[in-house]
VMD Tcl script that draws the C-alpha trace (Angstrom):
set ca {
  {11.94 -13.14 15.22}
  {10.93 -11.28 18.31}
  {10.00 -8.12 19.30}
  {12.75 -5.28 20.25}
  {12.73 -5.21 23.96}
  {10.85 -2.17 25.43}
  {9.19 -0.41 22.55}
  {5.46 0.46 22.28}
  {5.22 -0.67 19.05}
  {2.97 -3.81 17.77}
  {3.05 -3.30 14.23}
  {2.65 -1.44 11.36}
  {-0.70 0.61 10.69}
  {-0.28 0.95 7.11}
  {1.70 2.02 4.51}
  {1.41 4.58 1.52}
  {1.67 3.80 -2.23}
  {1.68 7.22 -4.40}
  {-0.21 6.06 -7.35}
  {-1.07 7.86 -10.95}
  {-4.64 6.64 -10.46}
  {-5.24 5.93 -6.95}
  {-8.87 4.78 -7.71}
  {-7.93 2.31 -10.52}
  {-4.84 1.12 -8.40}
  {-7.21 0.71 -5.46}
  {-9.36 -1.32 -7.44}
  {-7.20 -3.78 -9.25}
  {-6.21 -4.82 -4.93}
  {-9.86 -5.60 -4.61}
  {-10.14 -7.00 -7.45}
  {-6.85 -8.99 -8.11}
  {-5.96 -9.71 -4.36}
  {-9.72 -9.42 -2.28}
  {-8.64 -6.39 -0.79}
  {-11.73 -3.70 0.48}
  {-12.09 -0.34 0.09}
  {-12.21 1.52 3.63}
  {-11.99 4.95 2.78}
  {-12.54 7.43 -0.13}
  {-11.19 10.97 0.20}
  {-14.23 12.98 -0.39}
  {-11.35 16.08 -1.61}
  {-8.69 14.07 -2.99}
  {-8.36 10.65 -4.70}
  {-6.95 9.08 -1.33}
  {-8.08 5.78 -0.86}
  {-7.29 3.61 1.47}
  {-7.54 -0.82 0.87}
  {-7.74 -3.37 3.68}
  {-7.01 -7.26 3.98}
  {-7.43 -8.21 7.71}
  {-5.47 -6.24 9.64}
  {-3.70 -4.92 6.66}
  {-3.96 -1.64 5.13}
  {-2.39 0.42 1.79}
  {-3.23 3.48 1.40}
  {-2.95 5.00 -1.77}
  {-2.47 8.91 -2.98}
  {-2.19 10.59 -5.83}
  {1.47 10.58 -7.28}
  {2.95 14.18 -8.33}
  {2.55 14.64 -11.78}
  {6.37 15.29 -12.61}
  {8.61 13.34 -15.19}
  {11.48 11.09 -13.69}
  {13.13 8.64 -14.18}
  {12.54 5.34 -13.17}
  {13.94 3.88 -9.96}
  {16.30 1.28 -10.02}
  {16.27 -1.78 -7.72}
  {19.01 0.07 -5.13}
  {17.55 3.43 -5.14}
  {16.14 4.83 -1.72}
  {12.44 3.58 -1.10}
  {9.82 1.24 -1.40}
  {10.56 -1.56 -3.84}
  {8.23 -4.40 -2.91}
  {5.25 -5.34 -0.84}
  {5.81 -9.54 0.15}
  {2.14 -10.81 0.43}
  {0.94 -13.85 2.54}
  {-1.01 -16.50 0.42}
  {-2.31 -19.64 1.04}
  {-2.74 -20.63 -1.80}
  {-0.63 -19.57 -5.26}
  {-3.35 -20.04 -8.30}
}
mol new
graphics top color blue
foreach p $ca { graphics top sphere $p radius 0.5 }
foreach p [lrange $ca 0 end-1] q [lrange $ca 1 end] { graphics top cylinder $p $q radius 0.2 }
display resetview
């Protein structure tokens, strides 16, 4: 696929994940995936992950009941993750 033709943009910067526990989300991508921690909100529980040139960062979810979303609903549904290697 190539790029649109004349736009400014090269990519995306990063995207946001609203978490219950940003910190223990944040660590399960180090841990689970290699990911590094790049930033700790020294007033919130913001923290933002990198991989190479990729970045999550990750707030603090509202604390209000809902239901869950459902595979059609509006939003996020899945991040697709480059491997090389599966195990």
């Amino acid at each position: 696929m190539g790029m649109c033709a004349d736009t400014p943009f090269s990519g995306i910067e990063h995207l946001a994940i609203a978490s219950k526990d940003p910190k223990a989300l944040a660590k399960w991508y180090c841990n689970a995936l290699g990911f590094k921690i790049v930033y700790e909100s020294k007033d919130s529980p913001t923290t933002f992950v990198e991989l190479g040139d990729d970045m999550i960062e990750i707030i603090e979810a509202a604390k209000i009941d809902r239901a869950p979303a459902a595979e059609k609903d509006p939003g996020l549904r899945h991040i697709a993750i480059s491997t090389t290697d599966m195990h």
